[in-house]
Legacy VTK file of the C-alpha trace (Angstrom):
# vtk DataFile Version 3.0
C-alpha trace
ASCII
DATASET POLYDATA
POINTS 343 float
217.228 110.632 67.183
218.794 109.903 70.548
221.467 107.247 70.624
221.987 105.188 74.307
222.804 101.759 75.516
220.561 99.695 77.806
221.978 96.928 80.307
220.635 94.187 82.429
223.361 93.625 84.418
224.155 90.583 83.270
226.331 88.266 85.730
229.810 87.180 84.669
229.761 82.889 84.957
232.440 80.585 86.256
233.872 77.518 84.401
231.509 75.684 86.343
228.817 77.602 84.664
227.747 79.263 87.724
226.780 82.915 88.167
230.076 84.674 90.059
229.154 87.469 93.295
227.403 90.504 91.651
229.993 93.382 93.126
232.247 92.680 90.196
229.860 93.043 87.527
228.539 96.591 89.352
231.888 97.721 89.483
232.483 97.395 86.018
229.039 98.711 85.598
229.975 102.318 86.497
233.085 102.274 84.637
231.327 101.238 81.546
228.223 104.433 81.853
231.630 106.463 82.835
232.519 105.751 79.304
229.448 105.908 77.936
229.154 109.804 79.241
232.730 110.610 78.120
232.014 109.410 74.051
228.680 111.405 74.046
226.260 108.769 74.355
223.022 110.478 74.976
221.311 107.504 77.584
222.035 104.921 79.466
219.423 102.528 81.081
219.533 99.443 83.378
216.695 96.741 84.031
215.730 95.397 87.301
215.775 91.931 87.776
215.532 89.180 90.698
217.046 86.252 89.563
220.873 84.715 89.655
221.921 85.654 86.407
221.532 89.452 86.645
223.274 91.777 89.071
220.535 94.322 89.637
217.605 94.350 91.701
217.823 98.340 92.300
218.484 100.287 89.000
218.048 103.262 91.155
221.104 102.676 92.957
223.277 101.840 89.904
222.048 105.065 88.644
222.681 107.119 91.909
226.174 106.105 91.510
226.597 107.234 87.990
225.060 110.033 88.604
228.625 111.164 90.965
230.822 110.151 88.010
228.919 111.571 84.794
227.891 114.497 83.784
226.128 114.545 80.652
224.449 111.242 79.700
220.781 110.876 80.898
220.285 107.944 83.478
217.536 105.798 83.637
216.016 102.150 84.134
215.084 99.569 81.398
212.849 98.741 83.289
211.363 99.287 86.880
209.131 96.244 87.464
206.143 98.642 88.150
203.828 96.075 89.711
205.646 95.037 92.150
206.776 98.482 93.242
205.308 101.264 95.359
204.869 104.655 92.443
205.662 107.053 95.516
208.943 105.607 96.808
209.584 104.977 92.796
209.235 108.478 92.358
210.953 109.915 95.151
213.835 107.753 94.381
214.366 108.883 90.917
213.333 112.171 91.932
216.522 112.047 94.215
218.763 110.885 90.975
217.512 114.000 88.961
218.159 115.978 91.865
221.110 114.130 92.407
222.325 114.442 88.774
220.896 118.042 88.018
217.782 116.742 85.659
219.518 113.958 84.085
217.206 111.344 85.180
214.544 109.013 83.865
212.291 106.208 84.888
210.930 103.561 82.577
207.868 101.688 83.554
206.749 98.310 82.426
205.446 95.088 83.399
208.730 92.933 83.504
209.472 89.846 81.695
210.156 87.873 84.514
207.474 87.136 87.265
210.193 86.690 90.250
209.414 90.288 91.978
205.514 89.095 91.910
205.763 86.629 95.065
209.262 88.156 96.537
207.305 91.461 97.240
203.243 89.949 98.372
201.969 90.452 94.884
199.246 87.991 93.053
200.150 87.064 89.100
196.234 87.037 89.092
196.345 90.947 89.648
199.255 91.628 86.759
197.216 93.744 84.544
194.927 95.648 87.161
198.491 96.498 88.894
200.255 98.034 86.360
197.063 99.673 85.082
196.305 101.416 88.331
200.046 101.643 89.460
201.305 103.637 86.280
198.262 105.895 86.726
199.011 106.783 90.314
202.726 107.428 89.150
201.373 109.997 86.241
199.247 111.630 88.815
201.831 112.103 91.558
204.569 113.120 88.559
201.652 116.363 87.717
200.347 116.763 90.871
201.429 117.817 94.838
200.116 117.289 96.725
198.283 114.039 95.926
195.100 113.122 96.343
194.081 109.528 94.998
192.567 105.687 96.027
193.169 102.226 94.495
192.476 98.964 95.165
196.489 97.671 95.645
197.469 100.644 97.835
196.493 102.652 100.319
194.830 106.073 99.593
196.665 109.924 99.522
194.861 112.431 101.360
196.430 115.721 99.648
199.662 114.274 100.784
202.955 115.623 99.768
205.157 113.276 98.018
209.029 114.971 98.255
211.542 115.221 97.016
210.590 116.636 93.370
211.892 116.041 90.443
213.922 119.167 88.665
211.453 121.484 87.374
208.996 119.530 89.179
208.513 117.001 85.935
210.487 113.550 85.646
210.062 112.081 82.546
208.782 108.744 82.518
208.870 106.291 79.483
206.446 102.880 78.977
208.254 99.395 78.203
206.053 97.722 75.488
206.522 94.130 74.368
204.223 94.306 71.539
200.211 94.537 72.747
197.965 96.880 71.223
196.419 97.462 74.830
199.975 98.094 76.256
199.754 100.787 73.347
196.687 102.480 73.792
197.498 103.171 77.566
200.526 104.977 76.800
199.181 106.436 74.422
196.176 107.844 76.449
198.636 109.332 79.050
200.981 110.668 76.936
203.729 108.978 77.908
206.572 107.723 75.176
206.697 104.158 74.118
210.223 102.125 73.401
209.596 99.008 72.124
211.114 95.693 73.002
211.908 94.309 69.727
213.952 90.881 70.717
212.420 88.605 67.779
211.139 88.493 64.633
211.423 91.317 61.679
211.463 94.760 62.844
209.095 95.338 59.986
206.197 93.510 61.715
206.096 96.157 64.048
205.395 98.892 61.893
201.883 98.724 62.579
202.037 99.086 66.076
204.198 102.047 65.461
201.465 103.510 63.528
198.791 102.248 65.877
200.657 104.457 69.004
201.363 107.273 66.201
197.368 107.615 65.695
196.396 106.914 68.949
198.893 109.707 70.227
197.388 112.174 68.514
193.913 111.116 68.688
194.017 112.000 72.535
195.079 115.404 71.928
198.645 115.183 73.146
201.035 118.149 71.170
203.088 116.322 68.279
206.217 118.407 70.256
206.414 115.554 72.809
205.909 112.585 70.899
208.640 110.041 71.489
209.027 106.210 70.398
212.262 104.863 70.496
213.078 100.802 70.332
215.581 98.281 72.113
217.421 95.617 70.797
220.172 93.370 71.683
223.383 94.489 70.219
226.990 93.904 70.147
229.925 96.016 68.407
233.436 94.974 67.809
236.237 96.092 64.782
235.630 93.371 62.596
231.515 92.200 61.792
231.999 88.329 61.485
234.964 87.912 64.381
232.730 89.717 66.123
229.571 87.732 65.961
231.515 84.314 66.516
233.385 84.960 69.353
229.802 86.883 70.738
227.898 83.957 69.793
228.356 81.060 72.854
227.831 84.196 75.176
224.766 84.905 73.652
223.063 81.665 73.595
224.303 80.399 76.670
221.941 83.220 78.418
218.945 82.503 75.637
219.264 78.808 76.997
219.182 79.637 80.412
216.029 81.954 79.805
214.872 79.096 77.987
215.421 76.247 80.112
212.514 78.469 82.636
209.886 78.693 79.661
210.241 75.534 77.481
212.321 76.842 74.525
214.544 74.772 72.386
218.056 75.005 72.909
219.468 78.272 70.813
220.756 77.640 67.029
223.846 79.779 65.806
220.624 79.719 62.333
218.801 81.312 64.578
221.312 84.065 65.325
222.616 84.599 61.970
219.043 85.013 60.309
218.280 87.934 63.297
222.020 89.387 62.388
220.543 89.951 58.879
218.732 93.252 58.025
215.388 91.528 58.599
216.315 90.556 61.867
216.260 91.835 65.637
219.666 91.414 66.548
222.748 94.316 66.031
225.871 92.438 66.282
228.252 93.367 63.834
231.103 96.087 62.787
230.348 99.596 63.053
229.541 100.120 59.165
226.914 97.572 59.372
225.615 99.105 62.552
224.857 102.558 61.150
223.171 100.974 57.843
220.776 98.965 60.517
220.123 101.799 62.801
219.706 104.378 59.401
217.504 101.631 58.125
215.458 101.113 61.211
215.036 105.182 61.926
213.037 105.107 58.367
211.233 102.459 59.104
209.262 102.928 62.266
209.688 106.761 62.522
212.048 106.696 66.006
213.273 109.329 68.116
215.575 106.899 70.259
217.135 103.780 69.818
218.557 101.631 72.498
221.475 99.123 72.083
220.990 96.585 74.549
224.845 95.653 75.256
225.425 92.724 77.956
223.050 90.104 77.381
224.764 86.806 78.382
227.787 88.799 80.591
230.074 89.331 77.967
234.191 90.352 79.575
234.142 94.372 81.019
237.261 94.702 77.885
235.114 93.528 74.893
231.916 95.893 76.345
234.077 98.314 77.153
235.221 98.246 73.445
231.922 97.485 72.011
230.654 101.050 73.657
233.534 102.780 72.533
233.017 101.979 68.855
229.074 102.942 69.337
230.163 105.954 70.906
232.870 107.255 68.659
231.987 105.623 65.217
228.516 104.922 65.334
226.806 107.268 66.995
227.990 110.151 65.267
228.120 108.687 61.694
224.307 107.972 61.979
223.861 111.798 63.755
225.644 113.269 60.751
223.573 111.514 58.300
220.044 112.420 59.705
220.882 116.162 59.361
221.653 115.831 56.191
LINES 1 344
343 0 1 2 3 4 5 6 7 8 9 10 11 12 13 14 15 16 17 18 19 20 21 22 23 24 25 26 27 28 29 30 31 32 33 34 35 36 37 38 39 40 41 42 43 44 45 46 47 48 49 50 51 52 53 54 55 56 57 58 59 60 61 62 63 64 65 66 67 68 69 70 71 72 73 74 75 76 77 78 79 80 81 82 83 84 85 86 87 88 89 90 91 92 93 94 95 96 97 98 99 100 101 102 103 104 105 106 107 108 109 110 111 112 113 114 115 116 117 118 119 120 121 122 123 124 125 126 127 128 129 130 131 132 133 134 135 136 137 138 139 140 141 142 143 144 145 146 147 148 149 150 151 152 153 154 155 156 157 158 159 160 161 162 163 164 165 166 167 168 169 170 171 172 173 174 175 176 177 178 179 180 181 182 183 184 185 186 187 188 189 190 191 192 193 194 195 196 197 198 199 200 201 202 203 204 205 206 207 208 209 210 211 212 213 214 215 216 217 218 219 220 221 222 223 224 225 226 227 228 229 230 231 232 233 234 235 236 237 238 239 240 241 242 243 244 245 246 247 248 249 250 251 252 253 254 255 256 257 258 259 260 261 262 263 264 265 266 267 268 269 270 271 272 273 274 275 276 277 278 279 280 281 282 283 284 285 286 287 288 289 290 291 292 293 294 295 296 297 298 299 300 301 302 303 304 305 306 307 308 309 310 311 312 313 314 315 316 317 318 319 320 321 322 323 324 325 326 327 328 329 330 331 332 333 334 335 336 337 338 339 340 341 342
């Protein structure tokens, strides 16, 4: 099972409770993949996002800059709001990263949970399915195929048109974000294309079934059991001791589930609310390393992964304590849960 860390780019706030300039937080950014790549983490990805409290609007050139300073780690997004983008330009930019990076690079599709990028870029909410559906098929096509040939409704038409640069051995691998919808499932599962989910409430076992549902599916459609991939992301947090940890976490944490929430209607956050999702039921990782491997160890049998994503800077958390947090992932973590699934 592959091991990363996933990041928003989550904007540092000041004691006004404002969001501070965003070339701090990318700063710290590379410094904190630099790290990542130098304990052995096997992925790092970063989301795109168009509102104050992130940093990144371009994952692709966060990861263009990693790419000069790492040399190990595979670099991708969590996610590219593929609606609202063009699939050539999306694929010759990452394209350019695994050229860039010599075949470290990935790109991670979904649908976005944030509809910002809908009107910035000229696109209709009323389209949000039929986009992605059509979009994420034109990127499969132009990821197996050159030159292209293709027509859709939301872009113009290739006429056996070249679409440069390439990807390193002329294949980029390309994952599907899924929040939790069978149909979400059975598309990725049609095209082949590996699934992590976005499990951010609730008991990881209620997803089992979907698991199982993308399992089936997968091989229904004929596609080899050699490539099948299904990782997860959750929000997580890692410090030396479990409980200091989670309470001086805590008012980070729920001051960026209010501010999501104040947008969609949610009641304020609980610390309840946190604790219970702490628990081994629960969605959240935030806790001392020994705790962390019994989750991950626990979640692995579960739903059958082959990656699992710790999503590390929800809220904006200080550049020292994430700094730390991926250290202890990287150096007792990550290879206490590796050594126990050989076994």
């Amino acid at each position: 099972m592959e091991l990363g860390i996933s990041m928003f780019g989550d904007n540092h706030y000041d004691k006004d409770g404002k969001p501070e300039a965003s070339g701090l937080r990318l700063r710290e950014l590379i410094e904190e993949i630099k790290l990542m790549d130098e304990t052995g983490i096997d992925f790092f990805g970063i989301g795109e996002h168009h509102r104050p409290d992130y940093a990144v609007s371009s994952p692709e050139t966060v990861l263009a800059a990693a790419a000069t300073v790492t040399r190990n780690i595979k670099l991708g997004s969590a996610v590219n709001v593929l609606s609202s983008s063009d699939p050539v330009r999306l694929y010759q930019r990452f394209a350019t990263i695994d050229q860039l990076s010599n075949g470290r690079a990935e790109l991670m599709a979904g649908r976005g949970s944030f509809i910002e990028s809908f009107p910035l870029f000229g696109y209709n909410l009323q389209d949000y399915d039929e986009l992605f559906d059509e979009k994420l098929e034109l990127l499969v096509k132009i990821n197996k195929e050159n030159p292209v040939t293709w027509k859709g409704k939301h872009r113009p038409s290739l006429n056996n048109q070249l679409v440069l640069p390439r990807a390193v051995n002329d294949h980029l691998n390309i994952w599907v974000a899924v929040g939790g919808t069978p149909e979400s499932v059975i598309r990725a599962a049609r095209l082949g294309l590996p699934v992590i989910f976005a499990i951010i409430g609730g008991n990881p076992a209620q997803f089992t079934p979907l698991f199982q549902y993308y399992r089936d599916l997968y091989q229904k459609f004929g596609h080899p059991e050699s490539s099948f991939n299904v990782g997860v992301h959750m929000h997580a947090f890692f410090g030396d001791d479990s409980k200091k940890t989670a309470d001086e976490y805590y008012p980070v944490y729920s001051s960026q589930m209010d501010r999501v929430g104040s947008t969609r209607g949610w009641p304020p956050y609980e610390r309840g609310q946190y604790d219970i999702g702490r628990g081994k039921a629960g969605h959240l990782l935030i806790s001392d390393a020994t705790e962390a491997i019994d989750k991950i160890l626990y979640l692995h049998e579960l739903l059958g992964l082959t990656r699992f994503s710790a999503h590390m800077d929800v809220g904006g958390p200080s550049h020292h304590s994430l700094m730390r947090s991926i250290e202890i992932f990287g150096t007792k973590i990550a290879p206490k849960v590796r050594e126990a699934l050989k076994k």
